[in-house]
C-alpha positions in Angstrom: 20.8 220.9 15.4 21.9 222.8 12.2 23.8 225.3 11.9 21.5 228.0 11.2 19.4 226.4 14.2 22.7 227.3 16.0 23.2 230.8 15.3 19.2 231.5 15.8 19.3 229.8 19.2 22.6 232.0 20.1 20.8 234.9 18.9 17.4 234.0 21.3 19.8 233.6 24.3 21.9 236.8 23.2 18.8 238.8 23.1 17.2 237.3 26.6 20.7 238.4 27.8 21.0 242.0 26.9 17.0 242.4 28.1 17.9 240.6 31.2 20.4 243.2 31.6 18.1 246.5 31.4 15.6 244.9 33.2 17.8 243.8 36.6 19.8 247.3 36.2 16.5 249.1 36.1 14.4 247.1 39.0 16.9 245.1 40.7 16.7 241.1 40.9 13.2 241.4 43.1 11.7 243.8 41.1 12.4 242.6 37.8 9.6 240.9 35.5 10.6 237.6 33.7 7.4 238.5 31.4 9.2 241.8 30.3 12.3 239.9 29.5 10.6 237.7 27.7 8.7 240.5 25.5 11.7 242.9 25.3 13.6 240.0 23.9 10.9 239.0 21.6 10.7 235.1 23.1 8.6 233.5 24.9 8.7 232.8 28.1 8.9 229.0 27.7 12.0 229.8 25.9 13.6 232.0 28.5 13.7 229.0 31.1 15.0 227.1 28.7 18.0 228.7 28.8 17.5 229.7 32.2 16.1 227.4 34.7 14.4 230.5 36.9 14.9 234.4 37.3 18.1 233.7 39.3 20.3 231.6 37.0 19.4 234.4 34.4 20.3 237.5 37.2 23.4 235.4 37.5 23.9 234.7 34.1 23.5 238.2 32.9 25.6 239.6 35.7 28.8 237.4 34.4 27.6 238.8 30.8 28.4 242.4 31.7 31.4 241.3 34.2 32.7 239.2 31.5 32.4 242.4 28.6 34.3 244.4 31.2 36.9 241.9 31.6 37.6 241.5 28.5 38.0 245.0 27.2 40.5 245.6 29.9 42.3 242.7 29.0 43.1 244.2 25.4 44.2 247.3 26.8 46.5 245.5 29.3 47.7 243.7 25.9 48.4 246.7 23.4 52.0 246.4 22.6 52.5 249.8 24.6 54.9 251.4 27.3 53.1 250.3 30.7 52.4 253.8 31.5 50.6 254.7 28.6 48.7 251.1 29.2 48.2 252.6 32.7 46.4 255.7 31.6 44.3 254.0 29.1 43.0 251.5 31.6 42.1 254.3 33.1 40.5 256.2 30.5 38.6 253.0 30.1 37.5 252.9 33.6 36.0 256.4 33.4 34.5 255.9 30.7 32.8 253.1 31.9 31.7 254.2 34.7 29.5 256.7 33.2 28.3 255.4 29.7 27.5 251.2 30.4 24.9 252.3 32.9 23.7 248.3 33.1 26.9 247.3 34.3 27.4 249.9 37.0 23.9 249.1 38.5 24.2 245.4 38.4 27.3 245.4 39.7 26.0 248.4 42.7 23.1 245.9 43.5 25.3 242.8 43.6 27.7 244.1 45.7 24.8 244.8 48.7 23.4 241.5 48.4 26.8 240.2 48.4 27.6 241.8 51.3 24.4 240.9 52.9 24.6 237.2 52.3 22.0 236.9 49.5 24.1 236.1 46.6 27.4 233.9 45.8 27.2 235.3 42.4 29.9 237.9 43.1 32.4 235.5 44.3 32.4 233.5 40.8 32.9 236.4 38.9 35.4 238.2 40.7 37.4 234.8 40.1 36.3 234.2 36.5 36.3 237.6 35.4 38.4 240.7 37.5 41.3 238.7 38.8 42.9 238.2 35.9 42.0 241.6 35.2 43.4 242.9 38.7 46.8 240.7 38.4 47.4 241.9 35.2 47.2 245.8 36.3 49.0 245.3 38.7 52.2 243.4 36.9 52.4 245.9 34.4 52.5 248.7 37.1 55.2 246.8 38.3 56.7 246.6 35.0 57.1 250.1 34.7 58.3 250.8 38.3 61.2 248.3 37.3 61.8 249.7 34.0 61.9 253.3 35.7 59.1 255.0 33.8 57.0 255.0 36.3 57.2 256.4 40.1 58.4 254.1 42.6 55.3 253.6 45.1 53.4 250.6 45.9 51.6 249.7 43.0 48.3 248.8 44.5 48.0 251.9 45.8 48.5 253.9 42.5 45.8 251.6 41.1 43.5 252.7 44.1 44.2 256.6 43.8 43.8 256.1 40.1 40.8 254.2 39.8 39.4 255.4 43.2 39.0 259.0 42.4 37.3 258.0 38.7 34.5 256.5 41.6 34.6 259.5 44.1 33.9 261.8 40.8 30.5 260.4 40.1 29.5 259.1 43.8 30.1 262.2 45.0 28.3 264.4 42.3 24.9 264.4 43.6 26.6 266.2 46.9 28.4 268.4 45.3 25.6 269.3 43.3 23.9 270.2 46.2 26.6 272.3 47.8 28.0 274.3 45.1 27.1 275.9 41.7 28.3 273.5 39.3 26.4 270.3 38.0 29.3 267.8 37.9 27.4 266.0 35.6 27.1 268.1 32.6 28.3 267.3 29.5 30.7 269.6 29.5 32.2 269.5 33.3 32.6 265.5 33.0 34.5 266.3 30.0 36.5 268.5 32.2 37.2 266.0 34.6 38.3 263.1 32.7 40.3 265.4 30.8 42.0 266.7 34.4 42.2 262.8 35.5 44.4 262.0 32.9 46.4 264.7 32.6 47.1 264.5 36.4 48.3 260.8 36.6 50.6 262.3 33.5 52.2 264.8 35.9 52.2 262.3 39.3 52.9 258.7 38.4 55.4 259.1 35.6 59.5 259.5 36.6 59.3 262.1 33.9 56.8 264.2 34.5 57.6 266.2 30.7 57.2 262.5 29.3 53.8 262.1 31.2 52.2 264.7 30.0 52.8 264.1 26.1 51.3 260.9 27.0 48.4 262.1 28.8 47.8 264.8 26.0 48.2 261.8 23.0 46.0 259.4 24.9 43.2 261.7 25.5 43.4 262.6 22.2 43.3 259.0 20.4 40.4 258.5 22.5 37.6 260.5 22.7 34.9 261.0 24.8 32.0 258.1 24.0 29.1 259.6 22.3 25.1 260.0 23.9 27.2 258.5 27.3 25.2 260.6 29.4 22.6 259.3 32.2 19.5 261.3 31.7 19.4 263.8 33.4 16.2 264.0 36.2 14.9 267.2 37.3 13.9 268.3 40.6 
């Protein structure tokens, strides 16, 4: 095979991916159309189990695609040649960000985890070994890191990663209750910037030895990153 032949093939399979992706978020691995991939990723379908022998190997596939983006993007945070707090809080500003603006992933990964957990799938396992332990050790050394250098706070380190990272998830799980039980919409534009904001800025203040020192770094790191653009889930009414 040429080399041009070689860059259109990667292309066909790089497109079947990314329409694999919208179309398991969106419907879920039953519900999801092989013929719609197909079209979406303007192949045909004799092509699409080419690269994929059936509709799980490509679920699979596409779920390590997204897992494997994630993974990767943490990675280069964890590598910046910065203090391990400031690291720390990125990660975090990452995570958030995340959470909220690569819709695909967080389904996937929402739908995976239930048929994980009800036996259907060993996809999960793979991944989590492929893809987020090296992602999870690392964290968790360079927490350690800055407990031993003294800039951070002394505390177990897998539980600052879990109040950190763990109320970035509470946020947005619990938003359709709280929209329900008070006035505020926790997921308007301009209350999610609000919260990140106050996420960062709070780890500033709790997880650094010096608090003064945490909060120039919260304050530079929200400002060197700002808040992705069109992030938003459409909004549904009622």
């Amino acid at each position: 095979m040429s080399r041009s032949q070689h860059t259109r093939s990667d292309q066909s399979r790089d497109r079947i991916l990314h329409a694999a992706i919208r179309e398991f978020s969106e419907h879920g691995l039953a519900g999801a159309r092989t013929g719609a991939i197909a079209a979406a990723a303007r192949v045909n379908k004799a092509l699409l189990y080419y690269y994929f022998r059936d509709k799980e190997a490509l679920y699979a596939a596409a779920l390590g695609e997204v897992a494997g983006k994630v993974a990767g993007e943490a990675l280069a945070v964890l590598g910046l040649d910065l203090s391990p707090g400031e690291r720390v809080l990125r990660l975090v500003l990452q995570h958030f960000d995340r959470i909220f603006s690569q819709h695909g992933f967080q389904a996937l990964m929402q739908q995976e985890m239930v048929r994980f957990r009800t036996g259907q799938s060993n996809a999960m396992r793979i991944i989590a070994k492929k893809a987020f332990e090296p992602m999870w050790d690392r964290t968790l050394q360079i927490v350690s890191d800055g407990i031993r250098s003294g800039e951070l706070c002394s505390v177990d380190p897998m539980q600052m990663m879990y109040a950190a990272l763990g109320a970035n998830v509470f946020f947005f799980l619990s938003s359709p209750m709280f929209r329900l039980v008070t006035a505020v919409d926790p997921l308007d534009p301009a209350a999610v910037a609000a919260r990140r904001t106050a996420a960062i800025e709070y780890l500033g203040q709790t997880i650094f030895t010096d608090r003064k020192r945490g909060a120039r770094l919260a304050k530079s790191v929200l400002a060197a990153i700002p808040i992705p653009e069109n992030a938003l889930p459409e909004r549904k009414t009622a």
